[in-house]
Every structure is written in C-alpha cells, then in structure tokens.
Residue frames as qw, qx, qy, qz and C-alpha x, y, z in Angstrom:
[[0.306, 0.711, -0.124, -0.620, -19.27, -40.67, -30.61],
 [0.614, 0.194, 0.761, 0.081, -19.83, -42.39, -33.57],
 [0.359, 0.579, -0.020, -0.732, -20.10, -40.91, -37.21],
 [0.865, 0.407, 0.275, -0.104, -21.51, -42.77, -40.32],
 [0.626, -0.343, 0.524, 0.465, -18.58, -44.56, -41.89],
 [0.582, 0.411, 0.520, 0.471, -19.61, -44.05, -45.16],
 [0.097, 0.983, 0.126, 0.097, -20.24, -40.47, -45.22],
 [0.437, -0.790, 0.309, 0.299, -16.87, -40.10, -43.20],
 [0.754, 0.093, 0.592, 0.269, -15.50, -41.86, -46.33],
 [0.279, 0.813, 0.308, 0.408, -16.83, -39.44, -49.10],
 [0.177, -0.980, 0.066, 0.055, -15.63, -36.76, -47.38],
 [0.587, -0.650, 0.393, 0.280, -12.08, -37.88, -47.00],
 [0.661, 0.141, 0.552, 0.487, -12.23, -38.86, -50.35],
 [0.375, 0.631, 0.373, 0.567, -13.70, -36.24, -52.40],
 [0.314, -0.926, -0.174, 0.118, -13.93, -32.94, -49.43],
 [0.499, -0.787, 0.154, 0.330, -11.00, -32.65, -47.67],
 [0.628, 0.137, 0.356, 0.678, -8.18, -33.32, -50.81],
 [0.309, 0.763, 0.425, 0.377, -10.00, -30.16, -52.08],
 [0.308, -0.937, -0.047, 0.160, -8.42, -27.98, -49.36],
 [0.785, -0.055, 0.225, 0.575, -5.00, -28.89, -50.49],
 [0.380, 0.482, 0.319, 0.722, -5.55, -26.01, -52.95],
 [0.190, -0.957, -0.160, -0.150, -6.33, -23.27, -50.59],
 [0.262, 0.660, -0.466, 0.528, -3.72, -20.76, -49.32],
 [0.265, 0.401, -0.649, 0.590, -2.35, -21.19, -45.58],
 [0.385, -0.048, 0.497, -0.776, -4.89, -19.92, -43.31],
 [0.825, 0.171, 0.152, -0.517, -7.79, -22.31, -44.95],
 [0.423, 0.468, -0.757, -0.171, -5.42, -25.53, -46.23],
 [0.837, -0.251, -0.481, -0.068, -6.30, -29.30, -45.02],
 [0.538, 0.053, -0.581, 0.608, -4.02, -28.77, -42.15],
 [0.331, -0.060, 0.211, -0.918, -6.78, -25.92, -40.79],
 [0.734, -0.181, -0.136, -0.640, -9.81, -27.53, -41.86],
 [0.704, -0.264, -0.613, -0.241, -8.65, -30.96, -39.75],
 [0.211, 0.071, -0.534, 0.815, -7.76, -29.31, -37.17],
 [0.427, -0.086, 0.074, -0.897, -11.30, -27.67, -37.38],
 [0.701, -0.155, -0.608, -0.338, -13.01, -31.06, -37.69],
 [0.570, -0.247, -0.770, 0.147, -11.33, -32.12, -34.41],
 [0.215, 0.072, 0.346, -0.911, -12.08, -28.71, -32.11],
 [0.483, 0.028, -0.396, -0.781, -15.45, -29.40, -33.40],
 [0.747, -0.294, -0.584, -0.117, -16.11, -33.06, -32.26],
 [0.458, -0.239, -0.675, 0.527, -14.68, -32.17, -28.91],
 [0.216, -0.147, -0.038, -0.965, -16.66, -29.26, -28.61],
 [0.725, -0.207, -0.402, -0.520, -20.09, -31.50, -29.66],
 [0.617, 0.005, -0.734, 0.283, -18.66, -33.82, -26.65],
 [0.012, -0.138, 0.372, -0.918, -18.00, -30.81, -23.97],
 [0.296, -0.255, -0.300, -0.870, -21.24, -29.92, -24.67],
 [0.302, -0.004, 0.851, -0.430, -22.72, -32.71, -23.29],
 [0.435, 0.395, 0.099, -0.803, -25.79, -32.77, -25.66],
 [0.725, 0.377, 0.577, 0.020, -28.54, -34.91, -28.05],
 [0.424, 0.755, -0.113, -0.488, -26.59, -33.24, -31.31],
 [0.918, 0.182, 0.349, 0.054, -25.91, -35.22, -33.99],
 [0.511, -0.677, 0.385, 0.363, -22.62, -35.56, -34.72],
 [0.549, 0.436, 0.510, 0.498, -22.83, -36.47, -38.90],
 [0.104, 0.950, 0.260, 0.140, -24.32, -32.97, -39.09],
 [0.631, -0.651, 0.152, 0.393, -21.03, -32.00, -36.53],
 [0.568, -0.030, 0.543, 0.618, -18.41, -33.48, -38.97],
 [0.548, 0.569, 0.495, 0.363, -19.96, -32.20, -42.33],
 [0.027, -0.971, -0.230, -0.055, -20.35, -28.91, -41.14],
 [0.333, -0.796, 0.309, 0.401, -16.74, -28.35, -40.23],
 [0.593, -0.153, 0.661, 0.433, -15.56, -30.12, -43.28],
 [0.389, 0.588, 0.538, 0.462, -17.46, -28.14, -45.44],
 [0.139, -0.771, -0.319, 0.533, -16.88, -25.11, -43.64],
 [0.320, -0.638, 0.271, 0.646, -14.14, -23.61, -46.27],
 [0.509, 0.370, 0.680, 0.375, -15.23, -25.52, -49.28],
 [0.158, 0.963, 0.182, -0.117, -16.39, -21.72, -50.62],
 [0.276, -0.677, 0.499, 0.465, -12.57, -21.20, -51.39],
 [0.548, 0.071, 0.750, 0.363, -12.93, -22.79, -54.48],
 [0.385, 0.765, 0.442, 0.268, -14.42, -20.26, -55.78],
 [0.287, 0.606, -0.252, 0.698, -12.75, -16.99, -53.64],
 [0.328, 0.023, -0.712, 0.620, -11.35, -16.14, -50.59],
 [0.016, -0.042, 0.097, -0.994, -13.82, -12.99, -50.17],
 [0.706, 0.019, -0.103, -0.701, -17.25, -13.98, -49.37],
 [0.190, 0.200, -0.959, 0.062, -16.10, -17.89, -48.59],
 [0.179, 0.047, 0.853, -0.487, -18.64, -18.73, -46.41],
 [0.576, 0.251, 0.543, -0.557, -21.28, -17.89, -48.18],
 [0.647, 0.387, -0.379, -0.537, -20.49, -19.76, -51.00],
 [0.208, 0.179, -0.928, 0.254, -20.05, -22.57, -48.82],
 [0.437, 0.212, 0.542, -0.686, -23.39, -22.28, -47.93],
 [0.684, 0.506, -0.137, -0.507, -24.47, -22.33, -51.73],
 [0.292, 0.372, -0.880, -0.046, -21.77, -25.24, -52.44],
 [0.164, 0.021, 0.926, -0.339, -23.21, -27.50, -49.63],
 [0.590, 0.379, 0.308, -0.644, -27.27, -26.83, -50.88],
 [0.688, 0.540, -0.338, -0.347, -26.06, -27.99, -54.52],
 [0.041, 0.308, -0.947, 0.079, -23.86, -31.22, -53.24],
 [0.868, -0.070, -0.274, -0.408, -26.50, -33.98, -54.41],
 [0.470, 0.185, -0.792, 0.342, -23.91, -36.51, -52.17],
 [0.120, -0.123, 0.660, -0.731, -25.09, -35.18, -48.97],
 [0.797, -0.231, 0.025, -0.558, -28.85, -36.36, -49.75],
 [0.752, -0.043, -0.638, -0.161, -27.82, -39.72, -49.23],
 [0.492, 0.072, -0.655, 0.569, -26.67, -38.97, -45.93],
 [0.050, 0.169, 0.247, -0.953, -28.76, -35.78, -44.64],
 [0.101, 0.764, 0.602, -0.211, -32.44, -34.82, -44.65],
 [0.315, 0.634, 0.258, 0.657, -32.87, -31.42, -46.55],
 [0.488, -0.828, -0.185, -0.205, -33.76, -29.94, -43.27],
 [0.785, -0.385, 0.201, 0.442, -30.19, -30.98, -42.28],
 [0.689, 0.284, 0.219, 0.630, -28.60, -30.13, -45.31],
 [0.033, 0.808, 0.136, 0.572, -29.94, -26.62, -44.65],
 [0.603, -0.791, 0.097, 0.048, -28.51, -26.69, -40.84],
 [0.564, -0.284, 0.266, 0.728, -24.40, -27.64, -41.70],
 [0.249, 0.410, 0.081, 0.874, -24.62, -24.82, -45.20],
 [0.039, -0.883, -0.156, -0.442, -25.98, -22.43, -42.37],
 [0.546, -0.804, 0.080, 0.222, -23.27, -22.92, -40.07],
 [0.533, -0.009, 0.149, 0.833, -20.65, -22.97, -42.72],
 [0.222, 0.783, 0.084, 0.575, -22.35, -19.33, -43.78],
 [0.425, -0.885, -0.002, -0.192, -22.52, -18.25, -39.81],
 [0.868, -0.294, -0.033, 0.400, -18.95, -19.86, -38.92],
 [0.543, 0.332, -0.069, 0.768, -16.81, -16.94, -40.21],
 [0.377, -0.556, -0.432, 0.602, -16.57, -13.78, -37.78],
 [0.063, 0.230, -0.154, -0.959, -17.55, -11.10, -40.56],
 [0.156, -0.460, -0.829, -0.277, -21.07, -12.47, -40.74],
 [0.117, -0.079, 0.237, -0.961, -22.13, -10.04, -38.09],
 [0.711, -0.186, -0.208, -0.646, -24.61, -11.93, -36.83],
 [0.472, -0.344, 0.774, -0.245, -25.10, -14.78, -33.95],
 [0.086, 0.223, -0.938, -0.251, -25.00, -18.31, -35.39],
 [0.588, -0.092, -0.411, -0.691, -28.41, -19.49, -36.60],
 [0.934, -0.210, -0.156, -0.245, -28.12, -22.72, -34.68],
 [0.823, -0.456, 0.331, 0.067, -25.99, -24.97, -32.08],
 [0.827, 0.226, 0.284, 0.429, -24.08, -26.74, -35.23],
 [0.372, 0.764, 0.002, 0.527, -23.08, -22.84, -36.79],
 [0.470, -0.842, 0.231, -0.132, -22.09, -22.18, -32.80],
 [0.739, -0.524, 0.350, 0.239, -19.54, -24.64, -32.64],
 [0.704, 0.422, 0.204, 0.533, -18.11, -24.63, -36.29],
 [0.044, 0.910, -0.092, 0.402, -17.80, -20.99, -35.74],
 [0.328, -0.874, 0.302, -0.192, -15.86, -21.46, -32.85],
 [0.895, -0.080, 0.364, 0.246, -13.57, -24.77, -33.88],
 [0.536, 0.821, 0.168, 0.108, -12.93, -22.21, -36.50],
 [0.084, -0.948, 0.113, -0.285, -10.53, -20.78, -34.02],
 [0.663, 0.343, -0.566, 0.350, -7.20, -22.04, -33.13],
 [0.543, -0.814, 0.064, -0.197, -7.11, -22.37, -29.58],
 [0.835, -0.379, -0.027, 0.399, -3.65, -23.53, -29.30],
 [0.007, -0.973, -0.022, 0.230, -2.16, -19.89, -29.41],
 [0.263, -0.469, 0.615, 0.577, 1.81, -20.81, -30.95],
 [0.347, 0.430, 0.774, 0.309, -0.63, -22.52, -34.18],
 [0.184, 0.894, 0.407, -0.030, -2.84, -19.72, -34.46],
 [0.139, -0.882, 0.199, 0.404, 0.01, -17.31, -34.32],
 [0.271, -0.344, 0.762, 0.477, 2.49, -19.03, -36.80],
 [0.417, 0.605, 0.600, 0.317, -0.98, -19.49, -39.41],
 [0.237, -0.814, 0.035, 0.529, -0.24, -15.46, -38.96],
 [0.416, -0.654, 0.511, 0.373, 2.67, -15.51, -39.69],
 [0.436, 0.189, 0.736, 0.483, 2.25, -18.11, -43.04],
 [0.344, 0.797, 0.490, 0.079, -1.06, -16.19, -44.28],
 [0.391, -0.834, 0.066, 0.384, 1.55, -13.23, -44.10],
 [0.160, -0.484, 0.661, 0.551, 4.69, -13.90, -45.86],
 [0.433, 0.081, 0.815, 0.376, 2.60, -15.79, -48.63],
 [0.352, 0.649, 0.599, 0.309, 1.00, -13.08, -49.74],
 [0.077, 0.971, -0.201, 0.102, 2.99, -10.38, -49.06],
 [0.846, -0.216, -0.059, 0.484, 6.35, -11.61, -49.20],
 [0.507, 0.559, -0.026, 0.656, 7.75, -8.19, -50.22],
 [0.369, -0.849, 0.058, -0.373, 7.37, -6.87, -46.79],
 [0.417, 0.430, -0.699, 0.391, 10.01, -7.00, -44.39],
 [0.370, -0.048, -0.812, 0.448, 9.95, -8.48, -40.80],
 [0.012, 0.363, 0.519, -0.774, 8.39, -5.55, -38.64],
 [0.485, 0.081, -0.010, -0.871, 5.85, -4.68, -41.26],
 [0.480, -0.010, -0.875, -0.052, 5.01, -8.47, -41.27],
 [0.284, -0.329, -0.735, 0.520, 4.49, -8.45, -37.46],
 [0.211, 0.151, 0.204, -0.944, 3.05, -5.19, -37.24],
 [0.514, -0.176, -0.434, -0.719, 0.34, -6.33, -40.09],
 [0.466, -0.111, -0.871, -0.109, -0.63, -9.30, -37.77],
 [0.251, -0.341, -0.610, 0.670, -0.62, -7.71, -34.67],
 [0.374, 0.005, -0.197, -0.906, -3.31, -5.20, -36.57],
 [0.695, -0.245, -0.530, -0.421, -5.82, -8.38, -37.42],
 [0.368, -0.414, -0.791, 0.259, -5.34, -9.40, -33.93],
 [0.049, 0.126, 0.254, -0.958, -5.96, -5.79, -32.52],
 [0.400, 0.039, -0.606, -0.687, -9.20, -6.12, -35.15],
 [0.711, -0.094, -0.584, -0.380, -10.31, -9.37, -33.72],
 [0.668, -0.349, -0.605, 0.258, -9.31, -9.96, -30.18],
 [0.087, 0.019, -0.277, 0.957, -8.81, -6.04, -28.87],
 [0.195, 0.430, 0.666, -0.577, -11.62, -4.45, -27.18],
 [0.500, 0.599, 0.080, -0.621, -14.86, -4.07, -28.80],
 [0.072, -0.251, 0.840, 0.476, -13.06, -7.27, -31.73],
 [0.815, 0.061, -0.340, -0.466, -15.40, -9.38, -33.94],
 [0.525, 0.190, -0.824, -0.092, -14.23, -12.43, -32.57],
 [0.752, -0.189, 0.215, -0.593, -17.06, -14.11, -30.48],
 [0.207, 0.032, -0.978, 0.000, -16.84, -17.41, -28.87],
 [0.549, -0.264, -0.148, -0.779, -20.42, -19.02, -28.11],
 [0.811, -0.077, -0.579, -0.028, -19.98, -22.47, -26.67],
 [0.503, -0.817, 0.203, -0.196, -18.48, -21.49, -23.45],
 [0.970, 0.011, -0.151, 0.191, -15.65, -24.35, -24.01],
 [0.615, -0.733, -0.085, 0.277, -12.97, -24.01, -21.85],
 [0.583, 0.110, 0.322, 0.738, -9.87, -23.94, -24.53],
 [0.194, 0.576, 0.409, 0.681, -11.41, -20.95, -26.27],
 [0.074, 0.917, 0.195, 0.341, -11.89, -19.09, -23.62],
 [0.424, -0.831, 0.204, 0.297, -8.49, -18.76, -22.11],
 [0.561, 0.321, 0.510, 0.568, -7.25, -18.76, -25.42],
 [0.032, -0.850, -0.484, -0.208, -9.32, -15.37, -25.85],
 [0.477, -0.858, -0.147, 0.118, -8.11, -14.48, -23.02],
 [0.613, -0.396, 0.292, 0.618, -4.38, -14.64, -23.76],
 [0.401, 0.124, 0.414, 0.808, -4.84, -12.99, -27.23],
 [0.090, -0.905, -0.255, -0.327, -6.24, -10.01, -25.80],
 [0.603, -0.702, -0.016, 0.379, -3.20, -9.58, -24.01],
 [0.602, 0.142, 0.501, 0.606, -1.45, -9.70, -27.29],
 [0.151, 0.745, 0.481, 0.437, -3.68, -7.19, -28.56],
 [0.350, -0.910, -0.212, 0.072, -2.96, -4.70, -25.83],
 [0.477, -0.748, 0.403, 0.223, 0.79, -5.05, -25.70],
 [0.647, 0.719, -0.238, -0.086, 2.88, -4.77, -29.10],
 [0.163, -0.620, 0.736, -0.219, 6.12, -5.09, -27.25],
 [0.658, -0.090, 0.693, -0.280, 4.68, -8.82, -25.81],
 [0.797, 0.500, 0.191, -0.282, 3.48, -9.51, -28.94],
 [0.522, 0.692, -0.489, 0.099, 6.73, -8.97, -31.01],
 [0.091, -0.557, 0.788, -0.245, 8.61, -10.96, -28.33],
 [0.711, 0.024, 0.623, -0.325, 6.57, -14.28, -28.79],
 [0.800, 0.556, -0.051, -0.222, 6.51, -13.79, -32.61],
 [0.440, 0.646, -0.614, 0.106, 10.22, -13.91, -32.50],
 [0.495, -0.260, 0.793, -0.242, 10.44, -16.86, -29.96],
 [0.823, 0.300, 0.400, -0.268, 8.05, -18.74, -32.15],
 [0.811, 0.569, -0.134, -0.031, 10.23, -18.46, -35.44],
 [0.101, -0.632, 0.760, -0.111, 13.54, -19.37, -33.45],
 [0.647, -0.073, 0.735, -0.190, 11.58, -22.50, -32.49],
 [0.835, 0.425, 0.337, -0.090, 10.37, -23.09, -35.99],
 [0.507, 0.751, -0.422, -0.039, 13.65, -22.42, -37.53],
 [0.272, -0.425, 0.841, -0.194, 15.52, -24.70, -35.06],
 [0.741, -0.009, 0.641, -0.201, 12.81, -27.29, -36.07],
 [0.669, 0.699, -0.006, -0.253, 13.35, -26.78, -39.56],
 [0.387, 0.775, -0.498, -0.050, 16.93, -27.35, -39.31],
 [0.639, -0.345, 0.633, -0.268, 16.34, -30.39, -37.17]]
C-alpha cells in the first residue's frame, strides 16, 4: 500500500491541523484514527481500490465542522468539490467519489453508501475498539453538558447507544470487516443491558483516572 507522498503531505499540512478545532467526538485524534481503520479496511478487502482516493476520503471526512456540527457531512461534500488542491492529485470523477463518501459516511444519511470508498469511510467512522468509542462518549458528554451530573451523563450515552446499536439502530456496517462486526456485536449488548453498561462506564473512568494520576 502505497499513497502519493505529496498529496499525503498537503494533507498533513493544511487538512488534518484543521481538526484540532473541532469538539471531542470529531478532533485529530478521531479523524487519525479514522484514516487508519480505513487503510486496513481497503487492505481486508482485498481489492483494485485506490488507496489516494482511500486516504482523502477519510481525511476529509469531518472537514464540514468548520462550518457546523449539524449537517457536517454534507458540507464536507461541498468543502471537498471547492478544494482546487485536490485537482492536482484527483480526476474530477474522483474528486466527486471521496466528497460522496464523506456525504454517505455519517449514519443519519439514511441511505446506503454511493460507492466502495463511502462504504469503508462510513464504517472506519466507527470506533471498533469499544473502551475508545465509549470514553469519546463520555468526552462528547461532559463537554457539552458539563452541568449534568454522573447518572444523567451515563444515562444520556447509553440513550445514543440504544439509538444506534439497539434493535432496529442506524448504525450499519457494510464491509463485512471483522473488527466491526464483533464490535457491533458487543455494543448491542450494551444497548440491551443498562446495569452492564453503567458497570463498564465506571471501570473505564477508574482506569482513566488511575492513568491520569500516573
């Protein structure tokens, strides 16, 4: 795997700094996490897909936060069409395949990804390592509602997972990769069982308070 140094370049320079400014759940620590679910996804896969297109697409997935949280994606669609950088790197035909998987990559599109590239951004999208995904929770939480207390904290989270990983959720994986779906699998268990749920959140912030005080 192999991705054009110079693009990979621009990005790191002018992209990814830009995430710095986003709140918790969408901050450079998400989107390179999403960059590398993403190339090991395009790997899994096993497939002729081209793996500039790969990168850009997760690295521009969030770029829409620069304007607002609501509606992100699809001004991350409109952000990537107007980024005169990417012709030097992309066909127009391309440029239109990574802004339609950053619109299709968010799980309130209601609608199946347009193409292969908007499958896997959509699903790199998704923490699959389940103490991360729970503790971005947990941040997107207390930083914007800090006036809430512990159990209406947990309770709110354990709603958006009910929401998104209980029966009948929006949250669709499409790649079949293996992480994601026993990842799925374990936070529908979460979703079923409050009790299970509160007793992991509070394991998880012993551990991150013990590492904090480390």
């Amino acid at each position: 795997m192999e991705i054009n140094k110079v693009l990979k370049k621009y990005i790191e320079n002018e992209v990814l700094p830009t995430y710095e400014k986003f709140d918790y759940a969408h901050d450079a620590r998400h989107v390179n996490s999403v960059i590398a679910r993403a190339l090991q996804i395009a790997e899994y896969l096993n497939q002729k897909l081209n793996f500039d297109i790969v990168y850009a697409a997760s690295a521009y997935h969030d770029i829409g936060m620069l304007r607002q949280r609501k509606g992100h994606a699809d001004y991350s669609y409109e952000i990537v069409l107007n980024d005169e950088n990417l012709k030097k790197f992309f066909t127009e035909e391309e440029i239109l395949i990574i802004a339609e998987a950053c619109q299709d990559h968010s799980t309130s599109a209601k609608r199946l990804p347009r193409s292969i590239y908007g499958k896997i951004v959509s699903d790199a999208d998704k923490d699959t390592d389940m103490d991360i995904a729970l503790m971005r929770g947990w941040d997107y939480s207390i930083f914007n509602f800090p006036e809430l207390s512990f159990d209406e904290h947990v309770l709110g989270i354990h709603n958006q997972i009910v929401k998104r990983f209980g029966e009948n959720g929006s949250v669709r994986f499409y790649t079949g990769y293996p992480l994601a779906e026993s990842f799925l699998k374990q936070m529908r268990q979460y979703a079923e069982d409050l009790e299970l749920f509160k007793s992991k959140m509070h394991e998880l912030l012993i551990q991150n308070e013990s590492c904090n005080n480390k």
